[in-house]
C-alpha positions, 0 to 999 in steps of 0.5 A: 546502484542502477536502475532502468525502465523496459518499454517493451516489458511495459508493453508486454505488462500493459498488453496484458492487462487490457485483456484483464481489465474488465473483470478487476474488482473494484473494492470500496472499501466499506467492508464494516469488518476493516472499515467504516460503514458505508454510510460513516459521516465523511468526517469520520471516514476521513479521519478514519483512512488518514490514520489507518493509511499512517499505520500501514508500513511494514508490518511484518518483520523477517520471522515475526509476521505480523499475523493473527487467527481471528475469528477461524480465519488468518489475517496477516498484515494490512488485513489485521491493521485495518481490522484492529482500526474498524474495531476500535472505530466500533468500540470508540469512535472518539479514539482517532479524534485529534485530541487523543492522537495527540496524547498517543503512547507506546502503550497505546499502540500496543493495546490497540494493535496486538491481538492474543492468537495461539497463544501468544501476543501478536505485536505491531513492529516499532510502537514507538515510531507509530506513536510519534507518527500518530502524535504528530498527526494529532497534534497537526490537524489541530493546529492547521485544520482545527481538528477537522480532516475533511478540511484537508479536503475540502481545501485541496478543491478536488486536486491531488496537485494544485498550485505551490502545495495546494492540492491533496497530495502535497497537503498531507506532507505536513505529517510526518507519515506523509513524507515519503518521497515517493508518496506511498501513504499519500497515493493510497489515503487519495485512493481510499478517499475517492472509493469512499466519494469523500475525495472527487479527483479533478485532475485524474492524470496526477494519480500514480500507483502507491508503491510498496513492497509487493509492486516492486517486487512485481516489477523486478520480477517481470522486467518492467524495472532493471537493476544491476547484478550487484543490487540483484545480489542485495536483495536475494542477499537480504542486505539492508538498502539505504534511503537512497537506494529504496527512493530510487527503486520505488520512484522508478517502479512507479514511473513503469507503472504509469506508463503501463496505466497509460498503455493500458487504459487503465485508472492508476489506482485501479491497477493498483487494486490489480497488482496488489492482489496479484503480490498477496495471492500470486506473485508471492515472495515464496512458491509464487503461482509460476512454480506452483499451480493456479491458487484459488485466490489467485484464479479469483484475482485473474492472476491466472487462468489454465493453471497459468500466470497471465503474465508467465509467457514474458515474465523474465523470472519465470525462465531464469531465477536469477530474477525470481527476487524477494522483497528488497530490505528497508525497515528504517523509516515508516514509508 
């Protein structure tokens, strides 16, 4: 496999996105629908966002979407976890206390994250996996945190990288969720923290993008990331990727777009908000807004403007749908 990195789609991206930038929501996520409330004690916050963050991989599976109709209104993915982890939270806040992970069953996955829609069970993929993650997690903040989350920040003093392991970052990794080498889940509970004030990032040059599916994605499509026509293939194929093959993808998506960050001025977390938006309700995996038209959530993510994707007059895969890729294939760990 290789992969490369285009400055000049990078400067194409980042030219862009100035024009943007000012008129990106930035959420704080205290939505009391899939959060916290904004006045939650920070203990509980944290504690809240470090596990819901371990729960958010992969959600959806080829043909089993994780998606349910609530209340008339269809969540799918990330937005029905966090609302089954803010109901939880309103029901019994002492569910996400350490002493309980560390006793988490299959069972108890199960029960807390399907829903009943249309007549059928909607279920979380890999209850198993999700359990070990949140037994681990439990069991951990007793032993190096006494039970107390906010410790982990206290003790990173502000820092996402600080000396040998000291800063948040690097803290996490002593969970199993957190062992990405590409940090995803790590970059994504800093991002939260901070929205919330809980985390007050010192070192804002150490941020990065938490990359998933939807970046990479993005960033094939536009060109800011190459692979080689054999990769290429893989992915519109849908053949699995190896561990090797997914770190290299997303490590390299991420390098891209930190440098977009930089050419455009833009926070790296708040770029994130941007493009995850835009791979929701515009750069879709099927009928994305270039061969469509402009969607009201995508006009309302200035994905687009005219009935136009802002990024469609450079965007390699809107002229030649060899680049018009889906999401590559890795469902083996819990990144």
């Amino acid at each position: 496999m290789m992969v490369g990195i285009d400055s000049g789609a990078i400067d194409k991206m980042a030219g862009t996105l100035r024009l943007v930038k000012k008129g990106i929501r930035v959420d704080r996520f205290d939505d009391e629908r899939y959060y916290p409330p904004a006045n939650a004690p920070r203990r509980d916050v944290t504690l809240y966002f470090l596990v819901m963050v371990a729960m958010d991989h992969r959600l959806s599976r080829p043909g089993k979407p994780y998606e349910a109709v609530v209340d008339g209104e269809v969540l799918h993915g990330a937005d029905l976890l966090y609302y089954k982890g803010a109901e939880a939270y309103r029901q019994d806040p002492s569910f996400f206390d350490p002493e309980n992970l560390a006793k988490a069953t299959v069972k108890t996955v199960i029960e807390w994250l399907s829903v009943e829609s249309r007549g059928s069970l909607v279920k979380p993929p890999d209850p198993d996996v999700r359990a070990e993650l949140l037994r681990d997690l439990g069991y951990k903040l007793v032993q190096h945190y006494g039970g107390d989350a906010y410790r982990l920040v206290m003790e990173s003093k502000g820092f996402l990288r600080l000396g040998v392991g000291e800063g948040f970052i690097d803290r996490v990794k002593v969970f199993k969720a957190y062992q990405d080498p590409v940090e995803k889940k790590a970059f994504l509970l800093a991002k939260f923290l901070e929205r919330r004030g809980v985390l007050e990032v010192k070192d804002h040059h150490n941020k990065e993008v938490p990359v998933d599916n939807h970046l990479v994605r993005i960033a094939l499509r536009t060109g800011i990331i190459s692979v080689d026509q054999e990769t290429l293939e893989k992915i519109s194929l849908g053949v699995e990727f190896s561990e090797e093959e997914d770190v290299m993808i997303r490590y390299a998506t991420r390098i891209a777009y930190k440098e977009v960050a930089r050419r455009a001025g833009i926070d790296p977390f708040v770029l994130d908000d941007y493009l995850w938006s835009f791979g929701r309700k515009c750069c879709t995996p099927v009928s994305p807004t270039c061969k469509t038209s402009c969607r009201e959530g995508c006009a309302k993510s200035l994905g687009c403007v005219n009935e136009k994707c802002v990024f469609q007059e450079w965007c390699r895969a809107s002229s030649n749908p060899l680049f018009m890729v889906g999401e590559h294939r890795f469902f083996k760990w819990w990144y």
